[in-house]
C-alpha positions in Angstrom: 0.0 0.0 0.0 1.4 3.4 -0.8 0.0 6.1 0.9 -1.1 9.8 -0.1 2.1 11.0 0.9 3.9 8.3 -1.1 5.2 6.7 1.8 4.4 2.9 2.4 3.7 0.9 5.1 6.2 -1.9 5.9 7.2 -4.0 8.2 10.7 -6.0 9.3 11.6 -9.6 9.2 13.3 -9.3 12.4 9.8 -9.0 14.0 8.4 -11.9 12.9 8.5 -15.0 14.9 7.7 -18.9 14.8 6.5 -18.8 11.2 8.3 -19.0 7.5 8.5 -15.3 7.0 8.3 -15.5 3.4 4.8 -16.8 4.6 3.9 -14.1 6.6 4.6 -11.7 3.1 0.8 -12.3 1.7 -0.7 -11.7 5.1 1.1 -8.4 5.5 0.2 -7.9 1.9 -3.7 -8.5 3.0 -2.9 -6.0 6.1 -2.3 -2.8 3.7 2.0 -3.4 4.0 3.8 -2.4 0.5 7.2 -2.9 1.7 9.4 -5.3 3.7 12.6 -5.1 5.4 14.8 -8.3 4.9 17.4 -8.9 7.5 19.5 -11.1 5.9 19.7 -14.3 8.3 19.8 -18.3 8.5 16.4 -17.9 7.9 15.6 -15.5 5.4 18.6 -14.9 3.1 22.0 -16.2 4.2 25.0 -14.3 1.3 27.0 -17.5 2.0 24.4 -20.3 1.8 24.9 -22.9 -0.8 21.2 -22.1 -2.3 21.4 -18.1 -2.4 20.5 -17.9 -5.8 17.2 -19.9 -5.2 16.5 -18.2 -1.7 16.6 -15.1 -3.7 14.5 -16.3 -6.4 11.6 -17.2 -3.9 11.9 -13.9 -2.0 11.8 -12.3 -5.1 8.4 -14.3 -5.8 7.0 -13.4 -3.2 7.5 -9.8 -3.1 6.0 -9.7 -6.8 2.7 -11.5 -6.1 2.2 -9.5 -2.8 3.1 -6.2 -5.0 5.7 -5.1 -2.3 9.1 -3.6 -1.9 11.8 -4.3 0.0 15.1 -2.8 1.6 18.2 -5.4 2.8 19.0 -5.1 6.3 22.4 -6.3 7.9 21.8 -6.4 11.6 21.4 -9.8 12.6 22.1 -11.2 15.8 24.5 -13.8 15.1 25.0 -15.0 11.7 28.4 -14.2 11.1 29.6 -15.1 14.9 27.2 -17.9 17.0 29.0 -16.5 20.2 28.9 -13.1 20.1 25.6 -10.8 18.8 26.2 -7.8 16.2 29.9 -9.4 15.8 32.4 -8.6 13.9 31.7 -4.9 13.0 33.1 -2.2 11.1 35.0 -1.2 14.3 36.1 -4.4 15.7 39.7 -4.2 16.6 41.1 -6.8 14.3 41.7 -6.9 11.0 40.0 -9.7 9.5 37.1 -8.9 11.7 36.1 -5.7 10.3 37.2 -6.9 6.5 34.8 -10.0 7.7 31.9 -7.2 7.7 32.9 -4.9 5.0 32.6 -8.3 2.6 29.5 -9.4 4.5 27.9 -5.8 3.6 29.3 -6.0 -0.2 27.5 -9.2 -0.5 24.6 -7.3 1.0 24.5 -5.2 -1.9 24.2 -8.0 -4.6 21.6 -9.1 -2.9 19.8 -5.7 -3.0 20.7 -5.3 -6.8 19.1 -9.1 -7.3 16.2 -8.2 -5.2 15.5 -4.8 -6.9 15.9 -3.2 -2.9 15.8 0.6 -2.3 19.0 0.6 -0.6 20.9 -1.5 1.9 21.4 -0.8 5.9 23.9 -1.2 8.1 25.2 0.3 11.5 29.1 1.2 12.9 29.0 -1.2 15.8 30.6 -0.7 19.1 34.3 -0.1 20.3 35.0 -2.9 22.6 38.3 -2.0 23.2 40.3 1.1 24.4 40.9 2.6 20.9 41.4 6.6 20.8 38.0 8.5 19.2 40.3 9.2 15.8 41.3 5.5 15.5 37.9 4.3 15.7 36.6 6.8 13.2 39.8 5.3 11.0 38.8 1.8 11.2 35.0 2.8 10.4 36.0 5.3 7.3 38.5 2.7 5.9 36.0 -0.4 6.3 33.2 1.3 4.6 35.3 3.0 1.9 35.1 -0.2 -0.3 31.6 -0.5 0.4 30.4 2.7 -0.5 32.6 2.4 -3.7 30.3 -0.6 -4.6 27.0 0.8 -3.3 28.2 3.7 -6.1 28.5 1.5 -8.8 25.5 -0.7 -8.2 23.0 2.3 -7.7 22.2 1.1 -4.7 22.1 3.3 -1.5 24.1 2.8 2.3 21.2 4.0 4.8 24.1 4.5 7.7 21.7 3.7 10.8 22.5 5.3 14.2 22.4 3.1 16.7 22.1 3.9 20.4 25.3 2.1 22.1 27.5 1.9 19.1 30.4 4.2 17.6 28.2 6.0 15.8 24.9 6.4 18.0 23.3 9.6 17.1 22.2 11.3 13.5 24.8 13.7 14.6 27.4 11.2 14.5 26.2 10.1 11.2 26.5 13.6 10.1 30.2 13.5 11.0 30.7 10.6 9.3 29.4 12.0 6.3 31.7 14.3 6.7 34.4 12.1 7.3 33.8 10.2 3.9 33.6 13.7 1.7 29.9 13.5 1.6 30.1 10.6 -0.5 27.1 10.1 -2.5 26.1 6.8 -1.8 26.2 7.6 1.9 22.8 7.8 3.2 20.5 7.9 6.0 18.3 5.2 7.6 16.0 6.9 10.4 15.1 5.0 13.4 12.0 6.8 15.5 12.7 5.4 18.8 16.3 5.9 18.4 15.7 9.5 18.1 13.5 10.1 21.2 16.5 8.0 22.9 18.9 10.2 22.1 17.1 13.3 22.9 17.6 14.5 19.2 14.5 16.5 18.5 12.7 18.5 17.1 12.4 16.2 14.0 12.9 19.0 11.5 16.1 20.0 12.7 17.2 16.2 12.9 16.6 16.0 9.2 17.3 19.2 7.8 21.0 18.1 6.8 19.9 15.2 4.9 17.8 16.4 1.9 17.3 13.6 -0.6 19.5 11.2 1.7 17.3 10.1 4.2 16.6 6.4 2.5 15.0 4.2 5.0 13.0 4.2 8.3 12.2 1.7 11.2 9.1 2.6 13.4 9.0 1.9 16.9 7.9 3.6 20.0 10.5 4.7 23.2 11.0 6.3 26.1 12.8 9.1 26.3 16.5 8.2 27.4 15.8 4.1 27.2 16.6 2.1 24.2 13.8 -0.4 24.3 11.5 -0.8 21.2 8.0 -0.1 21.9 4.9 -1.0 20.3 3.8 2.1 18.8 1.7 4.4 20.3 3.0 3.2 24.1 6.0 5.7 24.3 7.5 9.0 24.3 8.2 9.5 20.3 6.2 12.5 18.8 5.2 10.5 15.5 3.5 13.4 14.1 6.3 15.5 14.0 8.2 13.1 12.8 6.0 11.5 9.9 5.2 15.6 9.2 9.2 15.6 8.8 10.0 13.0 6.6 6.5 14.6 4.4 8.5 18.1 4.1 12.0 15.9 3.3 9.9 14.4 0.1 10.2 11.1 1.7 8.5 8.2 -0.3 10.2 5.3 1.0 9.0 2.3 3.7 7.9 3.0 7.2 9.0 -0.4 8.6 8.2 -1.2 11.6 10.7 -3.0 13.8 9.4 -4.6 16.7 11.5 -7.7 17.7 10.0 -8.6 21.3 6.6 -8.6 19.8 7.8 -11.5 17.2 5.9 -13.8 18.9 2.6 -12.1 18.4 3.8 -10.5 15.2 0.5 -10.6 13.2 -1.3 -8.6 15.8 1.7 -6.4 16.1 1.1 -5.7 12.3 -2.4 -5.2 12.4 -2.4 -3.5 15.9 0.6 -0.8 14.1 -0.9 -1.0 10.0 -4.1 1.1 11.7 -1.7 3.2 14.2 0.3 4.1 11.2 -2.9 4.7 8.4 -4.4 7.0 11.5 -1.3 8.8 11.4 -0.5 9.1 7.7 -4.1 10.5 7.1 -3.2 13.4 9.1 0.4 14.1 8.3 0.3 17.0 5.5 1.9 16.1 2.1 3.2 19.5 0.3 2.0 20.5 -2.2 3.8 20.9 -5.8 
């Protein structure tokens, strides 16, 4: 479903628990959803599985007969380390760790370009060590440098995600990073509500007013102010209308993907319960005019 603002519902494959979730794609098709975020997993699609080119094929089905889109997401738990979540990242302090991401995230993009997805995210990760600020920034910058170099080529956006508790945590950071990498233009933002309200950057227009045209991606979730727990929407601090008004002056016409993780296990009332919050909401958010 595209909305009158252009925007369209969607919804994450990291919130959807004890079913196939390229069976839950018709169902959030029936729901009103026209795009879904695929977080490439053991379960969904794996870069380094034997079968990739069929897992993509059946993805790509699916998407097609539910008329949706879809954006490639990179944050899973544990599919490149079983031990450790998020790990390695493009901070880690080895090496091979960060190279181990950087060719994780290339791979990433393939998928994206076989899939027909609006862009690919990713995150910085966090310093677990005792490097210096400017030799964190160095592994980040040089890690993604290939990547973005690739993202370039294939047409194929880097939403940078702030994440609360990693290097680059805030879309300030992500603003220096920009910097950092000479504005490159495949460097883009993905815009996380709750994260926002967590980090106490508001008002939403000022949050977005350095990223015209670059903001690429969003995941919708309800937080408290100062707490980085993922909400179902409506139940915390976030001022959606501002936000949803925001991303309406910035042109935005991408998916509003709702990321709710600890609701997997009820996901399909999660959908429906956050499909009307989010219709409510759109109805009333102005669009401007040409």
């Amino acid at each position: 479903m595209t909305t009158s603002t252009g925007m369209r519902l969607g919804y994450g494959t990291n919130s959807i628990g004890d079913v196939d979730p390229l069976a839950a794609v018709p169902l959030l098709a029936e729901l009103g959803y026209g795009s879904l975020a695929i977080t490439l997993d053991h379960h969904t699609i794996d870069p380094s599985a034997a079968d990739l080119a069929e897992r993509i094929a059946r993805w790509r089905d699916a998407l097609a007969a539910a008329g949706m889109r879809c954006v490639v997401e990179t944050g899973a738990r544990h599919l490149l380390d079983p031990r450790v979540k998020h790990e390695p990242t493009f901070v880690s302090p080895d090496r091979a760790g960060r190279d181990r991401r950087c060719d994780f995230t290339r791979r990433a993009l393939d998928v994206a370009v076989a899939l027909g997805a609006d862009c690919v995210s990713t995150w910085s990760g966090i310093v677990h060590d005792a490097a210096e600020e400017e030799a964190a920034w160095d592994r980040l910058c040089s890690a993604l440098a290939p990547v973005l170099e690739q993202a370039a080529a294939a047409g194929v956006p880097l939403g940078f995600e702030p994440e609360p508790g990693m290097f680059v945590d805030s879309v300030a950071r992500c603003a220096a990073l920009r910097d950092r990498m000479a504005g490159h233009p495949a460097l883009a933002l993905t815009l996380d509500t709750g994260h926002t309200e967590c980090m106490g950057e508001r008002p939403a227009a000022d949050v977005l007013r350095g990223w015209p045209g670059r903001l690429v991606n969003v995941h919708v979730d309800d937080m408290l102010a100062c707490r980085h727990e993922h909400l179902p929407l409506g139940t915390g601090d976030v001022d959606f209308a501002g936000l949803f008004a925001a991303f309406s002056r910035a042109g935005y016409s991408g998916g509003l993907h709702v990321e709710l993780p600890r609701q997997s296990h009820c996901w399909l009332d999660t959908a429906r319960r956050s499909a009307a919050f989010l219709q409510c909401l759109l109805r009333s958010t102005p669009w401007p005019e040409a």
